[in-house]
Steps between C-alpha positions, in 0.01 A plus 500: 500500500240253548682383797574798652072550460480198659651582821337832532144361427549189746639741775254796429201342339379493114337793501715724653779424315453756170710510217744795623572304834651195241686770281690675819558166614698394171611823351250443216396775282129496395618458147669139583236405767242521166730349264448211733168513626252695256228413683585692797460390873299198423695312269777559713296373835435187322901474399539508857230266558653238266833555651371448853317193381796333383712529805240375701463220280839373484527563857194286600598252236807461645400438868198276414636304224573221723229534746372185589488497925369658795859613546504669163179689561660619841842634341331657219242725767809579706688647224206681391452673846882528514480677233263764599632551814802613365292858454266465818198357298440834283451477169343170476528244142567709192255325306246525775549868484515575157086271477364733791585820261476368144199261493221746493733700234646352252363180400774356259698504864168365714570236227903429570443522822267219508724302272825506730348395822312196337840412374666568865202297679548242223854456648363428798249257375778334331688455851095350650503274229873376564356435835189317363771237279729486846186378718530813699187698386156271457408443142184686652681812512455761251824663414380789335250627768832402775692751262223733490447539861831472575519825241277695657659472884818618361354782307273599763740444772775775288223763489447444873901512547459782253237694769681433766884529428518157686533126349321342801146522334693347134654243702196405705264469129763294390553223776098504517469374146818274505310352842182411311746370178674257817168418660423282147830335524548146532792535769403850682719616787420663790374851476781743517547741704435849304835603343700853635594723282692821465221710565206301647320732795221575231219512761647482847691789473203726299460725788865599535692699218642312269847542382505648160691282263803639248385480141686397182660644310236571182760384246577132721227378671539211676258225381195543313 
């Protein structure tokens, strides 16, 4: 059940989602979606949110356990992007999504919310300060502001994606920030040129139509 909410919520949004959209979606009488959930819709929105939480999590703890290079930092944006260009850029982070509609609402949420993405930029802050001990990164550096900014770009950049249906303006926040991360380097390489991807003609191609992209399926969305 909570999974199935999960899905629905991420593709169609928090508050759109209500209780009878989760029950036709499982076969669930009212009866057993109560048994479970007493509270109603907001108990079972922050099921979801816990649920969401921990597959990010493990995810993100997976791909940055070992981060410790410039090369790390690289593979870990282009699966990211990868990722959401598997459903045109729509959608955006599920996370991300779920603090736009729940902080000004339910404040035990505001408060998870906060919680998971200092964990997830304290991954990152791990991988800076791997960095730091492997003479990459200047003992200068601050790892937790790197992971902060380097937060925000990817957040900002998947509500731009999100706006747009397009990954160019995610990709583009992302190799900004991992450009300024380089620039304090101790062995910098020469500036790359900006990385393609599936669906990068964000602002050349404003004036023309742009090609509507197939959606997910609600119940198997493709990253979140």
């Amino acid at each position: 059940m909570v999974s199935s909410a999960a899905d629905l919520m991420y593709v169609r949004g928090v508050n759109a989602v209500t209780l009878d959209d989760v029950r036709a979606a499982t076969g669930t009488s009212k009866s057993q979606l109560y048994k479970h959930f007493p509270a109603g819709k907001p108990e079972l929105v922050r099921a979801v949110l816990a649920l969401r939480a921990e597959q990010i999590l493990a995810r993100e703890e997976q791909r940055l356990a070992r981060l410790k290079s410039m090369s790390g930092l690289r593979r870990w944006r282009d699966a990211l992007v990868q990722g959401a260009a598997l459903q045109g850029g729509a959608y955006g982070c599920a996370l991300g999504k779920m603090t736009v509609e729940l902080s000004d609402q339910d404040e035990q949420a505001r408060t998870s919310l906060s919680g998971h993405f200092a964990t997830w930029e304290g991954l990152l802050a791990a991988g800076f300060r791997r960095m730091q001990d492997d003479g990459i990164l200047p003992a200068t550096a601050d790892p937790d502001a790197l992971a902060t900014g380097l937060m925000a770009a990817l957040q900002g950049g998947y509500l731009l994606a999100q706006a747009d249906h397009d990954v160019a303006p995610m990709a583009t926040a992302l190799d900004m920030a991992l450009a300024h991360i380089e620039s304090l380097t101790s062995r910098p390489t020469k500036t790359a040129k900006p990385r393609k991807t599936a669906t990068s003609s964000r602002r050349a191609s404003a004036t023309q139509p742009r090609r509507k992209t197939a959606a997910p399926s609600p119940e198997l969305p493709a990253d979140f």
